[in-house]
N, C-alpha and C positions, 0 to 999 in steps of 0.2 A: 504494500500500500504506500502509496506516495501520496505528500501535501504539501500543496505551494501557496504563496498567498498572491490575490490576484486583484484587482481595484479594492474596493470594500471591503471582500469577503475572501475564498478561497478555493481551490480547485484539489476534489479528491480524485486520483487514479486508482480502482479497485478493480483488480485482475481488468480487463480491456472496458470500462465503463469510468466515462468520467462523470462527477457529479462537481457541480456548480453552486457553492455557498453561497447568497448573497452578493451577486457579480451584479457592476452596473447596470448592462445589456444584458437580457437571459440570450445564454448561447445554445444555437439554433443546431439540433439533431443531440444534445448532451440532455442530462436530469440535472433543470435547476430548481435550487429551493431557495425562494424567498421568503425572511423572516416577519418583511412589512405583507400588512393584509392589501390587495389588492383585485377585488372582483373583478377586474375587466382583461389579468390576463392566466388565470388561474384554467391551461388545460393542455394537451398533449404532457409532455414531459415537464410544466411549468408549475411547481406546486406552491402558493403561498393563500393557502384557507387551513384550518383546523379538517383533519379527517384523517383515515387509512387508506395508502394506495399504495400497489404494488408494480413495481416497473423493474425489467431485467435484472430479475429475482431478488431483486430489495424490497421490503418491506420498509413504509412508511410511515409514521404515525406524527400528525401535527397535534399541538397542543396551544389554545389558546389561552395565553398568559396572560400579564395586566395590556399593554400595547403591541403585541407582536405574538409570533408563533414560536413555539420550539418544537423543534422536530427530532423525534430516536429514527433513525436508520439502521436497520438489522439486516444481516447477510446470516449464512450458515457463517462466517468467519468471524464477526466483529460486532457488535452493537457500536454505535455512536451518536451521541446525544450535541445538536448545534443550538445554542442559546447566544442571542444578541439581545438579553436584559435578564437584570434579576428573573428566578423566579417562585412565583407564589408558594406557599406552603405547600397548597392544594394541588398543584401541580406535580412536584417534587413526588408529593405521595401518588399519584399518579401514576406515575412514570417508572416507582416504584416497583407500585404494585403488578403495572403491565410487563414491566422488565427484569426486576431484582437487582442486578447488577446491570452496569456501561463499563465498556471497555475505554473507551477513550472519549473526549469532554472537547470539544471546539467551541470559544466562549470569546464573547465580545461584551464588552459594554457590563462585565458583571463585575459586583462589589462582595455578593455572599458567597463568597467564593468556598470555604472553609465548611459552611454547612452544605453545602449540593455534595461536595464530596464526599463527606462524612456519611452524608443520607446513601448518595448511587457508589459509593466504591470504586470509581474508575480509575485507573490506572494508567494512561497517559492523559493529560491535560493540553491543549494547546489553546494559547491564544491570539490573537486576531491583534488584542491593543494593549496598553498597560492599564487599566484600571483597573485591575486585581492587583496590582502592585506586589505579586508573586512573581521570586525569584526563577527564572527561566531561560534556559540556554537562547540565544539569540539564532535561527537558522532562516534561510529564505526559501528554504527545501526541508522536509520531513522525510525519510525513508521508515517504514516501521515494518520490523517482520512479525507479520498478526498471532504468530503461534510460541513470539518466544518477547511478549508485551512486557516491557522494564516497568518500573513507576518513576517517570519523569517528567519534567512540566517543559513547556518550550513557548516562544514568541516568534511567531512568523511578521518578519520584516521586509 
């Protein structure tokens, strides 16, 4: 699995699928997810509503939070949970409850950094910006081998 960071957001490589965090422009034949709600472009591969949807064998699950969406993304390999703000209690347990554990946390714009962990257990952290003002290797590139997952936090620049 590979991760780069890309305008905004950031671009995952998972075995030949790429997915699209929060990219400017949604890019056109990829899976993008955007965190803002926006009804007018919410279809083919373009996810930013709350729901379950499944696309070349990814399971999706959007959640809506106080202003935005988080989304778990599940393969047979990896869980990973993308949040671009705090979030709610009610969510947290949520997400929880649909998941148990996240393998890896891509997070932007968060402050409760310490309890989301606490609560989902995940073991890589990366972040998007500094405002968890957690200590994190600086890379412009992530390589992660999904079957031998270190606990380490990182800042994509």
């Amino acid at each position: 699995m590979e991760i780069k960071k890309i305008d905004s957001g950031c671009e995952i490589k998972l075995n030949e699928t790429k997915i699209y965090l929060n990219p400017d422009k949604p890019i056109k034949d990829s899976v993008n997810i955007l965190s803002d709600i926006t009804k007018k472009i919410n279809f083919d591969k373009i996810f930013n509503l709350p729901g379950e949807y499944e696309v070349n064998s990814f399971y999706i699950k959007g959640y809506k939070n106080l202003n935005k969406i988080v989304y778990v993304i599940s393969t047979r390999e990896t869980t990973i949970i993308f949040a671009d703000e705090d979030l709610k209690e009610d969510i947290i347990d949520s997400i929880y409850n649909d998941f148990k554990e996240i393998d890896i946390a891509i997070l932007q714009n968060i402050k409760n950094f310490e309890k989301l962990k606490d609560r989902l257990k995940f073991k890589v952290e990366i972040f998007l910006d500094k405002s968890s003002k957690i200590k994190a290797e600086k890379l412009d590139k992530i390589k992660l081998n999904l079957k031998k997952l270190e606990e380490k936090s990182y800042l994509l620049v």
